[in-house]
N, C-alpha and C positions, 0 to 999 in steps of 0.2 A: 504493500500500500504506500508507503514513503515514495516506490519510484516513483509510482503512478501522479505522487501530489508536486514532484519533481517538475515531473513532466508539463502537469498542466499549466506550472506558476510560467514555466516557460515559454508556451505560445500563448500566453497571455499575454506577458511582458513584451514578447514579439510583436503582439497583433497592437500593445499600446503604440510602441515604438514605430512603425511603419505605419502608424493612421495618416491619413493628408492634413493638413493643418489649413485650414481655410483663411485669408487673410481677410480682414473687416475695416471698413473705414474709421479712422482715428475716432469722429464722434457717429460714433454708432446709434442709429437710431434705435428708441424704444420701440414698439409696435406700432406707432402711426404712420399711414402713407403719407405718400406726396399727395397733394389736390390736383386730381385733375381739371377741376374748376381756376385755375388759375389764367384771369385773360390779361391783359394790358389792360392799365387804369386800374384796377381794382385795389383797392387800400386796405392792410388788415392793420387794427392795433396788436401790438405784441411786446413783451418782455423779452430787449437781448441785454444779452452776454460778452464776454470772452473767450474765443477759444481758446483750449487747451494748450499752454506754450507744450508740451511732450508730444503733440501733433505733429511740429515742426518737422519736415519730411517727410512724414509721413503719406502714404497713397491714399488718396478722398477716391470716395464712392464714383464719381465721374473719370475715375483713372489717372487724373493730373497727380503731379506732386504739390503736397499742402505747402505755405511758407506765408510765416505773418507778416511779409512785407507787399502782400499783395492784395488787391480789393477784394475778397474771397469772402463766402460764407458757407453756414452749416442751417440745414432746416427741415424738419419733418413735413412742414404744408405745404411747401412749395417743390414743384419737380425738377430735379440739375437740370442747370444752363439757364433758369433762370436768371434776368436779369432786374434788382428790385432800386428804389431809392430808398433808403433808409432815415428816417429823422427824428433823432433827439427831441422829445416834446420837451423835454425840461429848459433847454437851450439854443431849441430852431437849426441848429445845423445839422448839416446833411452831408452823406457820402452814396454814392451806388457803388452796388457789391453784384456778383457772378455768385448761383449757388452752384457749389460744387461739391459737398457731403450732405450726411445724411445727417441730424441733430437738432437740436442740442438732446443730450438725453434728460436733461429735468424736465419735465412734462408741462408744465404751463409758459414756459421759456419756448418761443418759436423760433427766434435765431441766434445764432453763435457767431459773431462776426473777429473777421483776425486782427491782430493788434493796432495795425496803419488804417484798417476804418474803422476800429473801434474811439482810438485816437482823435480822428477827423471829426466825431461826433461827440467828443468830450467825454467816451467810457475809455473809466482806467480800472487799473485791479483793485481800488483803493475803493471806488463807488461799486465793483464787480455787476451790476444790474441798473439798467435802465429803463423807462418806458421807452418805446417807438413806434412812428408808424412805417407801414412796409408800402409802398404802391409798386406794385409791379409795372416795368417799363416793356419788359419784352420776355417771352417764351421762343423757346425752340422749340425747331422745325421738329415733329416725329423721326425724321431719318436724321435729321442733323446732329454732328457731333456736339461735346460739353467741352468747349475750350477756356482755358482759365478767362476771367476778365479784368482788366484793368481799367477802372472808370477813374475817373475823377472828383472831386470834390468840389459840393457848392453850396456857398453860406448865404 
């Protein structure tokens, strides 16, 4: 009986060791979809955030490589490649961000935005949370790819 319990710990350990490892986007969403109700013009109120600085490099759901120094964001209601304007109710400025993950994963929190727009709109890690509102400026095409975005800023 020993050999036999030998044996088994053995293609066990095997079958752990050789499972595929799935890789996940840095802010992994909780179980909410994207909307596919998402048109141009549409405005949502929402609570952002920061993303995760440990994201940094890290591969988003849309395939780019993540980097806080880019207009980028994370969102469960909205589907990648969107493109939203973002703006600080507290303070009126505004940056537009590219969604390119899936997140944030705190459930009433609808977007994660990276440091240089979070910056733009006056979130730091020091206030960590903000009101906003979201107006979507543009959706992609069904076939079309999710290429990072770089917008601009405007106050």
């Amino acid at each position: 009986m020993p050999r036999f319990f030998d044996l088994s710990i053995a293609i066990l350990a095997l079958t752990v060791v050789t499972l595929p490892v799935a890789s996940a986007p840095c802010a992994e969403s909780s179980t909410a979809a994207a909307s596919s109700a998402a048109v141009p013009g549409k405005t949502l109120k929402a609570k952002a955030t920061l993303y995760p600085n440990a994201c940094e490099g890290h591969e988003t759901a849309a395939g780019t490589t993540f980097h806080q120094a880019d207009h980028v964001a994370a969102s469960n209601k909205l589907p990648l490649g969107t493109t939203v304007k973002v703006t600080n109710l507290t303070n009126g400025k505004s940056t537009k961000v590219t969604v390119l993950d899936h997140g944030p994963a705190l459930g009433a929190h609808r977007i994660d935005l990276s440091q240089k727009a979070a910056k733009e709109i006056g979130l730091t890690h020091q206030k960590g949370i903000t009101p906003v509102k979201v107006k979507i400026t543009s959706t992609p095409a069904p076939d079309q790819a999710n290429p990072p975005g770089d917008a601009q800023v405007s106050r």
